[in-house]
PQR file of N, CA, C, O and H, with PARSE charges and radii, in Angstrom:
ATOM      1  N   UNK A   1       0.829  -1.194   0.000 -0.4000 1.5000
ATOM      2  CA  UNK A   1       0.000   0.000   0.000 -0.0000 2.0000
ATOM      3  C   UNK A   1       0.872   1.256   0.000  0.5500 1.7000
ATOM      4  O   UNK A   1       0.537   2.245  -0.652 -0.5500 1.4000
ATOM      5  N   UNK A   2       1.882   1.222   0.659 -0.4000 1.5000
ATOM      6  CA  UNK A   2       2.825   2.107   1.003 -0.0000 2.0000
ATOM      7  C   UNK A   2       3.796   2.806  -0.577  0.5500 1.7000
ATOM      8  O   UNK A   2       4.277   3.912  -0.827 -0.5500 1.4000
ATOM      9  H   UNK A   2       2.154   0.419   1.189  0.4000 1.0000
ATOM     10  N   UNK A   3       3.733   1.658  -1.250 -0.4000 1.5000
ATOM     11  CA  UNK A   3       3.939   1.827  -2.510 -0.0000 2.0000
ATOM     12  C   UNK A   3       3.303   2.570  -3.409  0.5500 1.7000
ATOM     13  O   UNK A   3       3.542   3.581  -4.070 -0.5500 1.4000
ATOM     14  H   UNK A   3       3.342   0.760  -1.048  0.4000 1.0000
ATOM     15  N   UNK A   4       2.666   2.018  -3.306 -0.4000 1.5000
ATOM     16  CA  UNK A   4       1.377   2.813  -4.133 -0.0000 2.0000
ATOM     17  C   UNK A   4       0.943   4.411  -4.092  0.5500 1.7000
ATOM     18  O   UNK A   4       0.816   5.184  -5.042 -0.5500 1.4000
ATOM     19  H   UNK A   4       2.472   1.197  -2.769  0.4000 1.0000
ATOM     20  N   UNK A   5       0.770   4.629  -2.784 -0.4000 1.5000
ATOM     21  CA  UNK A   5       0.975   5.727  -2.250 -0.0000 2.0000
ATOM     22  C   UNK A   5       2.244   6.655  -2.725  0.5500 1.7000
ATOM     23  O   UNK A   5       2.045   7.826  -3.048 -0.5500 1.4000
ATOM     24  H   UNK A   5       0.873   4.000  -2.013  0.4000 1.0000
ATOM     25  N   UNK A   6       3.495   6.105  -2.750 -0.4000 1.5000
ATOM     26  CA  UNK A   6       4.297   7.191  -2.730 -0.0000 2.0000
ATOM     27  C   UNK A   6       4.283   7.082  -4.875  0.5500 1.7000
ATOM     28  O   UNK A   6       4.746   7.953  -5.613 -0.5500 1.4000
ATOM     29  H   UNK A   6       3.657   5.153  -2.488  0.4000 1.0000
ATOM     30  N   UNK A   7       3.702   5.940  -5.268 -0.4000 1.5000
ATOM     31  CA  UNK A   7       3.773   5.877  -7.041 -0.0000 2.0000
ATOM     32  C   UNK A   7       2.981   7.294  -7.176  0.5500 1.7000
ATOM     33  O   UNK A   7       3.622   8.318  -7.417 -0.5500 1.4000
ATOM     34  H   UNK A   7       3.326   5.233  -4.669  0.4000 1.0000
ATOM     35  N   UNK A   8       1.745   7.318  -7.035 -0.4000 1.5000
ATOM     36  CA  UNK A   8       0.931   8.308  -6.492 -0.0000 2.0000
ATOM     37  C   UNK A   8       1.548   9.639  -6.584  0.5500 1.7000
ATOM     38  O   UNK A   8       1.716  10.217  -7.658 -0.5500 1.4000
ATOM     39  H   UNK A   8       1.225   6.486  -6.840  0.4000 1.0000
ATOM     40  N   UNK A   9       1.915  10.160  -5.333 -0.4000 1.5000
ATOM     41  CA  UNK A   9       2.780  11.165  -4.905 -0.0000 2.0000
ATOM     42  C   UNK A   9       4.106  11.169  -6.053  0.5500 1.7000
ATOM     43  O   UNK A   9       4.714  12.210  -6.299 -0.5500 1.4000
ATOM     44  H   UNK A   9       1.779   9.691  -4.461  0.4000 1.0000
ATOM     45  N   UNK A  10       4.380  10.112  -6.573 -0.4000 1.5000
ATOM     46  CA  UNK A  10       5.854  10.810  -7.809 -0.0000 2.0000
ATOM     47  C   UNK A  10       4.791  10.870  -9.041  0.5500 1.7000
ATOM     48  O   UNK A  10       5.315  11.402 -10.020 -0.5500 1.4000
ATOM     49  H   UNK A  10       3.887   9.265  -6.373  0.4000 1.0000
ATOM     50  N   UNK A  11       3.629  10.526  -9.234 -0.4000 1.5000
ATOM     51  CA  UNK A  11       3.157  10.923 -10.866 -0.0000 2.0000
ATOM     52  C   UNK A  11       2.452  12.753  -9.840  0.5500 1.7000
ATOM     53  O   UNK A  11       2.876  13.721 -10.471 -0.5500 1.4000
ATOM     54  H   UNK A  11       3.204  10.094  -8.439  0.4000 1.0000
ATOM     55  N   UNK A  12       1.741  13.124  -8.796 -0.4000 1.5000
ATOM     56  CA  UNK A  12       1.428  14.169  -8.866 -0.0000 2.0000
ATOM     57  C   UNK A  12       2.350  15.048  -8.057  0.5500 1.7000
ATOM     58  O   UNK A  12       1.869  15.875  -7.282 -0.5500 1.4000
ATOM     59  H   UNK A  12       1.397  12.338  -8.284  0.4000 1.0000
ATOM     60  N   UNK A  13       3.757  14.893  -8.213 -0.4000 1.5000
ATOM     61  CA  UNK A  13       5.017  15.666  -7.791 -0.0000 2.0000
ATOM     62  C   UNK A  13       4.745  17.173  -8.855  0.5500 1.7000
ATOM     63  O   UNK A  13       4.069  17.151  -9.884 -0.5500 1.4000
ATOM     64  H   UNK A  13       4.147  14.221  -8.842  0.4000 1.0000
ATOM     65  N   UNK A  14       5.307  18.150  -8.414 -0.4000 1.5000
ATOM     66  CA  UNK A  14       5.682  19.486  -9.047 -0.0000 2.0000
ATOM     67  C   UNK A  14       6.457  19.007 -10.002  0.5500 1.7000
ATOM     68  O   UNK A  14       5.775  18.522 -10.905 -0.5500 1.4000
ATOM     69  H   UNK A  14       5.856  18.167  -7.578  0.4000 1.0000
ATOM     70  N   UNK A  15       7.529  18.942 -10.175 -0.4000 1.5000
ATOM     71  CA  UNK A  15       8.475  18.335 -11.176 -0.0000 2.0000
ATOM     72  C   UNK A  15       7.770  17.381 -12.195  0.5500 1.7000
ATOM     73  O   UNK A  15       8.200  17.614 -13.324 -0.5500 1.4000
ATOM     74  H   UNK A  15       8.083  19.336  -9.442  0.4000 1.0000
ATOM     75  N   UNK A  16       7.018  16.584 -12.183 -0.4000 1.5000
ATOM     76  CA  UNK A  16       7.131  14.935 -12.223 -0.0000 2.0000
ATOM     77  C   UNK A  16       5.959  15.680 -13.342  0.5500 1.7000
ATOM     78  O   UNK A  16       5.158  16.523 -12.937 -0.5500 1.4000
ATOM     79  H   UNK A  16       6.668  16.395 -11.265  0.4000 1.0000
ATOM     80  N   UNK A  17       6.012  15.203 -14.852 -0.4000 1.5000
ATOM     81  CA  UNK A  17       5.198  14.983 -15.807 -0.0000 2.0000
ATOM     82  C   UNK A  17       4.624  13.538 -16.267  0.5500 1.7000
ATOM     83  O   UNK A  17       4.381  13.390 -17.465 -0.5500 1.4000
ATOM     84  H   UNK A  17       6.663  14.519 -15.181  0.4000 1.0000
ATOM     85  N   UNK A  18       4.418  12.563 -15.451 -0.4000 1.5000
ATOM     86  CA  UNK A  18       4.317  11.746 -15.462 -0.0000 2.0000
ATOM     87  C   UNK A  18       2.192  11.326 -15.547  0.5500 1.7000
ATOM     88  O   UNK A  18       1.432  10.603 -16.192 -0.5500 1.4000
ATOM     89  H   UNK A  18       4.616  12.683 -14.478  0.4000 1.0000
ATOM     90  N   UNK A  19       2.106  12.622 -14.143 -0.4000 1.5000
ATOM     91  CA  UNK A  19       0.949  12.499 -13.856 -0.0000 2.0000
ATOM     92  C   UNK A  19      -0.120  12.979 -14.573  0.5500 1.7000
ATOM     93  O   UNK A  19      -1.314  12.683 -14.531 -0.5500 1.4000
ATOM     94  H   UNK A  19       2.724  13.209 -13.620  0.4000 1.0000
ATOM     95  N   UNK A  20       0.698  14.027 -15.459 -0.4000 1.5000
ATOM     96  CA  UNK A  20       0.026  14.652 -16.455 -0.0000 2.0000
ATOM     97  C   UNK A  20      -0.019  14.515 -17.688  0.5500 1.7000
ATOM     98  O   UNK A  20      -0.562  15.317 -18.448 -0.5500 1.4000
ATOM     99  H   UNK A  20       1.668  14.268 -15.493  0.4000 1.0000
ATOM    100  N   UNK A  21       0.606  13.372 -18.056 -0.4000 1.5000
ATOM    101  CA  UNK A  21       0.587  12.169 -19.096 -0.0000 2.0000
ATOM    102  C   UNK A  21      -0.436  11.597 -18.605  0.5500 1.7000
ATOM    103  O   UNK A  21      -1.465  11.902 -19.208 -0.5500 1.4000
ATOM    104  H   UNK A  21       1.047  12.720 -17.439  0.4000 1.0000
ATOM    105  N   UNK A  22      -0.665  10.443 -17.217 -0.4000 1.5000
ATOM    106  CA  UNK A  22      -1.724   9.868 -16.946 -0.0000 2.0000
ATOM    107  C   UNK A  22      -3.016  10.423 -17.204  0.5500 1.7000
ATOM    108  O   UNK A  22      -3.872   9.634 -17.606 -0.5500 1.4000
ATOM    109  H   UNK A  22       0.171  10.195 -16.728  0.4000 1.0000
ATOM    110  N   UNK A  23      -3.364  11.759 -17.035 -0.4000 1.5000
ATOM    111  CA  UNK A  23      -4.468  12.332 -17.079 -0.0000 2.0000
ATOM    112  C   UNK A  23      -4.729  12.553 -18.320  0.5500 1.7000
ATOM    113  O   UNK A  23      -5.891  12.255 -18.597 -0.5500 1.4000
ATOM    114  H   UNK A  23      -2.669  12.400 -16.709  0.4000 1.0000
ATOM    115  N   UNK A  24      -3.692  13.238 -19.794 -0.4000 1.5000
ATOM    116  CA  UNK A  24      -4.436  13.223 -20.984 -0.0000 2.0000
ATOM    117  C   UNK A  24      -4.611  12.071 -20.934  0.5500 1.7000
ATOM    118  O   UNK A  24      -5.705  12.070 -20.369 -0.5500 1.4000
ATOM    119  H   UNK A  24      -2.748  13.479 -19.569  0.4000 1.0000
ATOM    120  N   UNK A  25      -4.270  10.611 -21.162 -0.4000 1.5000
ATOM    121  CA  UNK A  25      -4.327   9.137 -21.543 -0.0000 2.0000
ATOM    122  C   UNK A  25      -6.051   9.173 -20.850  0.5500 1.7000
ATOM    123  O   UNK A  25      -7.048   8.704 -21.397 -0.5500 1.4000
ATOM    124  H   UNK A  25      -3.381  10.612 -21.621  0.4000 1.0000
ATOM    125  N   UNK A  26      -6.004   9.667 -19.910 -0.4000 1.5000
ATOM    126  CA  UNK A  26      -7.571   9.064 -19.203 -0.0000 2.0000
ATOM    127  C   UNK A  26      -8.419   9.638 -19.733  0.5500 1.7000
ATOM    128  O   UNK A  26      -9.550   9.166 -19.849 -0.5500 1.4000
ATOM    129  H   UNK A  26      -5.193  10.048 -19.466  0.4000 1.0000
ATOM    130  N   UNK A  27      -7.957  11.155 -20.319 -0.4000 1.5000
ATOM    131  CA  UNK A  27      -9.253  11.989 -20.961 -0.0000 2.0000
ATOM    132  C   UNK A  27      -9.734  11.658 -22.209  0.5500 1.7000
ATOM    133  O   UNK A  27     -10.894  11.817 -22.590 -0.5500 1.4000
ATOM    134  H   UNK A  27      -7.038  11.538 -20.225  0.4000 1.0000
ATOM    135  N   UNK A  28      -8.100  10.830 -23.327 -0.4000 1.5000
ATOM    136  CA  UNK A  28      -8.453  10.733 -24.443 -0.0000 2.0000
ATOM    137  C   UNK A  28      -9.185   9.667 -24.191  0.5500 1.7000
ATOM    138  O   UNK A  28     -10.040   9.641 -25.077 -0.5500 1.4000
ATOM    139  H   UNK A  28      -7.158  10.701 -23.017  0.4000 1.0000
ATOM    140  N   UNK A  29      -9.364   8.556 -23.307 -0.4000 1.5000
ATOM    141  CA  UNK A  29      -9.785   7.038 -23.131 -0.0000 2.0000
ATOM    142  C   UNK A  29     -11.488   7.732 -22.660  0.5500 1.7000
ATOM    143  O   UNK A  29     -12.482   7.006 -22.687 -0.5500 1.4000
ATOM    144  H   UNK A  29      -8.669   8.577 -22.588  0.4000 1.0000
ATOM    145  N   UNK A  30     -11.509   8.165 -22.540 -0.4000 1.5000
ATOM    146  CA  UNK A  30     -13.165   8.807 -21.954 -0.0000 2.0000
ATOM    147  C   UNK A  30     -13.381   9.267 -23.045  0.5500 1.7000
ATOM    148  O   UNK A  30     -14.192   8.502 -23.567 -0.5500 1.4000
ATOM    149  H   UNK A  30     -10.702   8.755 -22.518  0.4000 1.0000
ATOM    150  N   UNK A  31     -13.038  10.428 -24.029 -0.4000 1.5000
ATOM    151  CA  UNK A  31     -13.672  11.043 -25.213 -0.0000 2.0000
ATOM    152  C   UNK A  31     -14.178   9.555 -26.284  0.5500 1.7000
ATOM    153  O   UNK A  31     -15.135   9.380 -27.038 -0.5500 1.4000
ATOM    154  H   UNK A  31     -12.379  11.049 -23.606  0.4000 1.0000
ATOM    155  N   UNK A  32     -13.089   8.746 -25.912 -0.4000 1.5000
ATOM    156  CA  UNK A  32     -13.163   7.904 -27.660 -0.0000 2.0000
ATOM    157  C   UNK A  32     -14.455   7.061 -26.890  0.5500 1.7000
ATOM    158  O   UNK A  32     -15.532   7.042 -27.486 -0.5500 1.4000
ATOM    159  H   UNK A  32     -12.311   8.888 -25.299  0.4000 1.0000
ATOM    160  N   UNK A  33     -14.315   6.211 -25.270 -0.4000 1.5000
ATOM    161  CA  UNK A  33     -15.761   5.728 -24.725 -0.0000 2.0000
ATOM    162  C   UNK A  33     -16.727   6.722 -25.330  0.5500 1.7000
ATOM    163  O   UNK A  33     -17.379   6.518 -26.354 -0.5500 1.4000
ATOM    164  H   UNK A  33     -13.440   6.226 -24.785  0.4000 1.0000
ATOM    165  N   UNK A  34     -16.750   7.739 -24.646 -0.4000 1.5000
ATOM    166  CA  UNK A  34     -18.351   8.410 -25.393 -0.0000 2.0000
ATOM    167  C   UNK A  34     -18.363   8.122 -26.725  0.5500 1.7000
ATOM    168  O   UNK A  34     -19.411   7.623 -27.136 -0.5500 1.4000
ATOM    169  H   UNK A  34     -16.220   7.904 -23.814  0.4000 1.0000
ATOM    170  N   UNK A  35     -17.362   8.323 -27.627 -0.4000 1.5000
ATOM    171  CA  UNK A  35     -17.688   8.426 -28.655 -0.0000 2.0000
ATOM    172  C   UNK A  35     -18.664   6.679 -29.222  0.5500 1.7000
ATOM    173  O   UNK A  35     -19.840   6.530 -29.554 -0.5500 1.4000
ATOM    174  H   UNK A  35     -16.511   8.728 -27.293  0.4000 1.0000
ATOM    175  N   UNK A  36     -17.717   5.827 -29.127 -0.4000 1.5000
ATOM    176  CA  UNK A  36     -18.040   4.821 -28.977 -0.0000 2.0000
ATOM    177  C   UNK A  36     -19.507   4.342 -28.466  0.5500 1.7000
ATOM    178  O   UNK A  36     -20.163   3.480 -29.050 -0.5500 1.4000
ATOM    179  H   UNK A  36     -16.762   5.948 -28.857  0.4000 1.0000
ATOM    180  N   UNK A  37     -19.908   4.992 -27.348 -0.4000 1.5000
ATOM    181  CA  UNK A  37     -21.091   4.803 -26.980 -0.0000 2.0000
ATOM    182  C   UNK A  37     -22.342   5.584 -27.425  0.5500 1.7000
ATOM    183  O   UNK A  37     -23.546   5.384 -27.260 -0.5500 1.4000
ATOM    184  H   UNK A  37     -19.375   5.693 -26.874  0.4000 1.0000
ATOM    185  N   UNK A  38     -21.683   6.476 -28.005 -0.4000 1.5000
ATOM    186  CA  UNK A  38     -22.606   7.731 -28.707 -0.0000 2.0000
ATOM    187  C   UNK A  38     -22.890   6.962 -30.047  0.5500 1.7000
ATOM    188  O   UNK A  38     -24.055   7.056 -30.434 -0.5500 1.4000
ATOM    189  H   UNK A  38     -20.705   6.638 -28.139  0.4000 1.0000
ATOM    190  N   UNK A  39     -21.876   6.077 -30.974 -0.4000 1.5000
ATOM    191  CA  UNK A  39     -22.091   5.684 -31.590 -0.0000 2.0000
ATOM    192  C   UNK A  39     -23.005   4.362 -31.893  0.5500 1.7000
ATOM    193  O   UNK A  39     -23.581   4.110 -32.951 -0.5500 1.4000
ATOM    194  H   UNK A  39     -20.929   6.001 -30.659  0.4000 1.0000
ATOM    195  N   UNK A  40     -22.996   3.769 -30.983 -0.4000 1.5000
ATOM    196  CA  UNK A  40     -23.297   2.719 -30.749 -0.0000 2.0000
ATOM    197  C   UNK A  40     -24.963   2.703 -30.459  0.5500 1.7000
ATOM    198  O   UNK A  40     -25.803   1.897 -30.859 -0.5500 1.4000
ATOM    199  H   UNK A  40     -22.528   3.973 -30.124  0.4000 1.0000
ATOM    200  N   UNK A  41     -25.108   3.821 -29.670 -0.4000 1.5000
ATOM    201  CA  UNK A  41     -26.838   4.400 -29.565 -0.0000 2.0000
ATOM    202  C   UNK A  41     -27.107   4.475 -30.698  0.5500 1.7000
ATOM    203  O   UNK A  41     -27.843   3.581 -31.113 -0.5500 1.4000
ATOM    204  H   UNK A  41     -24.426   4.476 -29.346  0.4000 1.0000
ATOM    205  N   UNK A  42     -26.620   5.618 -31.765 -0.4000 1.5000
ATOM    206  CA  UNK A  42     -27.420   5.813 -33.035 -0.0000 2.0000
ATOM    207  C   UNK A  42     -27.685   4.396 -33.984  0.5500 1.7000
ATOM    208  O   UNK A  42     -28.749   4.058 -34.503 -0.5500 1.4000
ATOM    209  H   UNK A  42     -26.022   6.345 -31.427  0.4000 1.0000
ATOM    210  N   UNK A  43     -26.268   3.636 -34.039 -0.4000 1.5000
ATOM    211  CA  UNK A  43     -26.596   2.382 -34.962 -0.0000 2.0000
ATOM    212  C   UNK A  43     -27.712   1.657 -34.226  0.5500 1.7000
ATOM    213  O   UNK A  43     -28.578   1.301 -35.024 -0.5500 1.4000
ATOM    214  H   UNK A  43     -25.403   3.911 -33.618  0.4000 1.0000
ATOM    215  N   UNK A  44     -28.001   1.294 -32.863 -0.4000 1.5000
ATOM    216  CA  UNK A  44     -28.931   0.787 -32.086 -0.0000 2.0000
ATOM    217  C   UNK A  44     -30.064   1.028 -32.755  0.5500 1.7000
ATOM    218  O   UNK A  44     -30.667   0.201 -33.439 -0.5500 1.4000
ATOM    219  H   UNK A  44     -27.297   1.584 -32.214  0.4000 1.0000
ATOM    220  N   UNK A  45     -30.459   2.478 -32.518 -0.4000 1.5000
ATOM    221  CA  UNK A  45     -31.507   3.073 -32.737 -0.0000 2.0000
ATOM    222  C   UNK A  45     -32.076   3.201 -34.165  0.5500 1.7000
ATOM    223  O   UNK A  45     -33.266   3.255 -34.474 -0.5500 1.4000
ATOM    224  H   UNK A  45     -29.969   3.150 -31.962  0.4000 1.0000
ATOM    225  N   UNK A  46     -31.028   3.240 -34.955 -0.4000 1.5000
ATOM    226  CA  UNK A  46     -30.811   3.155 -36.607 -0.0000 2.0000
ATOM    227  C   UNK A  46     -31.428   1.590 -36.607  0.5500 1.7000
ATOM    228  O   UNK A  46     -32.478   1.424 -37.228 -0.5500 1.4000
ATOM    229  H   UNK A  46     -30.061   3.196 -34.704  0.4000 1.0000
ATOM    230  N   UNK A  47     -30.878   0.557 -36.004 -0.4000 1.5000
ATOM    231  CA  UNK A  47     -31.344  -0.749 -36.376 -0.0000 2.0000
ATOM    232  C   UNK A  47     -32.413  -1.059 -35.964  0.5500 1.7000
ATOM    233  O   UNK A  47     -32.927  -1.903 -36.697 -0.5500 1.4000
ATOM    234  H   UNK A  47     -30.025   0.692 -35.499  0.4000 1.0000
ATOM    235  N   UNK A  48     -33.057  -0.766 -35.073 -0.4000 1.5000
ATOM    236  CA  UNK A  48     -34.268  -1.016 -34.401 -0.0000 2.0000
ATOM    237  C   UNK A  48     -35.268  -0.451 -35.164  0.5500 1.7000
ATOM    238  O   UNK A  48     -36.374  -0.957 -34.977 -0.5500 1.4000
ATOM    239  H   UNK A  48     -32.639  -0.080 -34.478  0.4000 1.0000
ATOM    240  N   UNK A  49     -35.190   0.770 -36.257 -0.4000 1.5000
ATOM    241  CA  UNK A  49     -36.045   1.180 -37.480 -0.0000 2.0000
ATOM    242  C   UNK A  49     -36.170   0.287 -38.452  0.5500 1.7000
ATOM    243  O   UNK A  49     -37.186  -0.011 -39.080 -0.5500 1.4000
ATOM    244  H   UNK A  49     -34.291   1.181 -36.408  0.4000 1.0000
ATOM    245  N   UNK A  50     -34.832  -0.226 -38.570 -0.4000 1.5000
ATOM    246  CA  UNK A  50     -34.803  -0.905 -39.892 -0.0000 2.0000
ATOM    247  C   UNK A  50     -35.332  -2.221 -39.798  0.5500 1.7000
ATOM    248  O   UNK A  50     -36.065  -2.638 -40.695 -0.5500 1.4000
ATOM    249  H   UNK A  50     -34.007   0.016 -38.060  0.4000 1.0000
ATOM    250  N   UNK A  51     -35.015  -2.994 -38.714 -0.4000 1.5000
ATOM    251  CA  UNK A  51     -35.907  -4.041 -38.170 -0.0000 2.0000
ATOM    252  C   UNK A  51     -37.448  -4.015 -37.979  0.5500 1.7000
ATOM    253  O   UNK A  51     -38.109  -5.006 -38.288 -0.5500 1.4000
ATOM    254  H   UNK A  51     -34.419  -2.655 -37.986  0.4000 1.0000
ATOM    255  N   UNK A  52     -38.033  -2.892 -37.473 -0.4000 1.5000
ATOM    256  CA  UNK A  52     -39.547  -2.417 -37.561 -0.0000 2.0000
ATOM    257  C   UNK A  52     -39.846  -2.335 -39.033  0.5500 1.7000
ATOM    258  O   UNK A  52     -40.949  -2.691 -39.447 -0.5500 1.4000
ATOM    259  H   UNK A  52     -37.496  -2.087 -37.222  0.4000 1.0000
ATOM    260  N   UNK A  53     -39.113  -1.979 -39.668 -0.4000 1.5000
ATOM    261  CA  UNK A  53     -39.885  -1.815 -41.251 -0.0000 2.0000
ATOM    262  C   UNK A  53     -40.048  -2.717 -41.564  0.5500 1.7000
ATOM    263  O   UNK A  53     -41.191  -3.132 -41.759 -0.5500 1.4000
ATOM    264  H   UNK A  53     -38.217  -1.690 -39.332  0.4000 1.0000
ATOM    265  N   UNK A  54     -38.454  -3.784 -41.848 -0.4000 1.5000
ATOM    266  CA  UNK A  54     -38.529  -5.302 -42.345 -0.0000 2.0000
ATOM    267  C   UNK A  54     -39.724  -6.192 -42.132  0.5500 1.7000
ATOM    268  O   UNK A  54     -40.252  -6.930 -42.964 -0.5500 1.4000
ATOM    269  H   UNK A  54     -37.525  -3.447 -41.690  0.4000 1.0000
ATOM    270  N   UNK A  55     -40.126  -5.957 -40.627 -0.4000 1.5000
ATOM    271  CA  UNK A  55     -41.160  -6.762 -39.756 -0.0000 2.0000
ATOM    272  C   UNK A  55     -42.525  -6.113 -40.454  0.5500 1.7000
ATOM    273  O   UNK A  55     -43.519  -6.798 -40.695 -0.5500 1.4000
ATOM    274  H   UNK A  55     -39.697  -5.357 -39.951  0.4000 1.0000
ATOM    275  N   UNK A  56     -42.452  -5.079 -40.663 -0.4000 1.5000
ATOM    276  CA  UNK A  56     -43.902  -4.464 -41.173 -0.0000 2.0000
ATOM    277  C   UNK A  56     -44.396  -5.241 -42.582  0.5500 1.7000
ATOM    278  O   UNK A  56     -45.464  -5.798 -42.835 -0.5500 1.4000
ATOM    279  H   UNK A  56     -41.644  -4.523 -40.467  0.4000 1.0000
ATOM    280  N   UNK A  57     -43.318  -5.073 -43.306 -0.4000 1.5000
ATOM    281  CA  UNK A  57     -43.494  -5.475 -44.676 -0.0000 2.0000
ATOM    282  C   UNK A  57     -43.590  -7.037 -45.042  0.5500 1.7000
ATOM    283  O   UNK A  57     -43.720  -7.427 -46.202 -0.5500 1.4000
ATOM    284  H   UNK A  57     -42.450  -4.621 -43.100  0.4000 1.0000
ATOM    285  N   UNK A  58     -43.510  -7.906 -43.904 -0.4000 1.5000
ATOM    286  CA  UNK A  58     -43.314  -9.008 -43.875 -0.0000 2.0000
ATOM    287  C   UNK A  58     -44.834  -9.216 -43.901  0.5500 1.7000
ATOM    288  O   UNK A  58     -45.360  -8.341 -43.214 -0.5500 1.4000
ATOM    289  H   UNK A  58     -43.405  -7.589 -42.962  0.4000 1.0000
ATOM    290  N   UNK A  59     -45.930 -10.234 -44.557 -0.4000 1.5000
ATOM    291  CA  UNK A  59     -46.594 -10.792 -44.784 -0.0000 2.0000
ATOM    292  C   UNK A  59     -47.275 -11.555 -43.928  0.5500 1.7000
ATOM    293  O   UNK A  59     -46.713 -12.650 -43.961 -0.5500 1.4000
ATOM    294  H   UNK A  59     -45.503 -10.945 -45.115  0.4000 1.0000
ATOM    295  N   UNK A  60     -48.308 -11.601 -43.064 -0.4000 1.5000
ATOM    296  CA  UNK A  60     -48.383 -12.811 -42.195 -0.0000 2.0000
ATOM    297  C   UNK A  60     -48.550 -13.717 -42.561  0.5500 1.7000
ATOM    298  O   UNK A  60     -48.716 -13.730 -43.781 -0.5500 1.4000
ATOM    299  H   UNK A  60     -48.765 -10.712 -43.037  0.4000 1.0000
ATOM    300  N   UNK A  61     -48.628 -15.051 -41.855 -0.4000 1.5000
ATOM    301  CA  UNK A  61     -48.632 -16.044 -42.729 -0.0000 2.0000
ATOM    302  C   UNK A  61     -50.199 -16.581 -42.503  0.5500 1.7000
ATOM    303  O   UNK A  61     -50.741 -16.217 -41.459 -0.5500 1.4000
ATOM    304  H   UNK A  61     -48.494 -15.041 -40.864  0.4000 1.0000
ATOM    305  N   UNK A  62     -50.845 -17.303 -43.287 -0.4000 1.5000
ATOM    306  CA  UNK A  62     -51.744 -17.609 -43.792 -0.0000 2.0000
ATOM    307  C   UNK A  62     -52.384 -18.346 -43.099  0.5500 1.7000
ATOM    308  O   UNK A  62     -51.946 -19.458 -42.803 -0.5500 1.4000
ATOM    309  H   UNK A  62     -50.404 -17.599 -44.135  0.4000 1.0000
ATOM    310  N   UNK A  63     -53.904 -17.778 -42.558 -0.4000 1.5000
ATOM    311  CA  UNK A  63     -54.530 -18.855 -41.852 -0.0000 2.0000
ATOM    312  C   UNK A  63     -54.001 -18.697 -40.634  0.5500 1.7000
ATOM    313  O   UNK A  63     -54.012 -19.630 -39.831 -0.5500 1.4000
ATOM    314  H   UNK A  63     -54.259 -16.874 -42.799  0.4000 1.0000
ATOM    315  N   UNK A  64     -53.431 -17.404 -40.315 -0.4000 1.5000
ATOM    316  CA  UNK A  64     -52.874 -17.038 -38.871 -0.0000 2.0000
ATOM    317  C   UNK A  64     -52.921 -15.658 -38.425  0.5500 1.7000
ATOM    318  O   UNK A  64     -52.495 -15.354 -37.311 -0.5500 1.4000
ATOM    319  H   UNK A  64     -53.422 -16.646 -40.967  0.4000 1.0000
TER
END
């Protein structure tokens, strides 16, 4: 634990650019998630139309 702690304390040292490497890496890793998830809604939502139409146009079947 003690370790950890002082890893800690040398990435958010005055000197130490280490920590401020860690932090863009975390921000770009959060922008590209949203993005990712932002994307992932619209195709969702995009497919769930296209599936409703397919289903519409589909024929029932006969005697049912």
């Amino acid at each position: 634990m003690r370790n950890l702690a002082k890893r800690l304390a040398g990435w958010f040292a005055a000197g130490s650019e280490s920590g401020v490497t860690a932090i863009e890496y975390a921000l770009a890793a959060s922008l590209i998630a949203m993005a990712i998830a932002g994307a992932a809604g619209l195709l969702g939502t995009n497919l769930a139309g296209l599936y409703s139409n397919v289903a519409n146009k589909i024929p029932a079947p006969p005697g049912g």
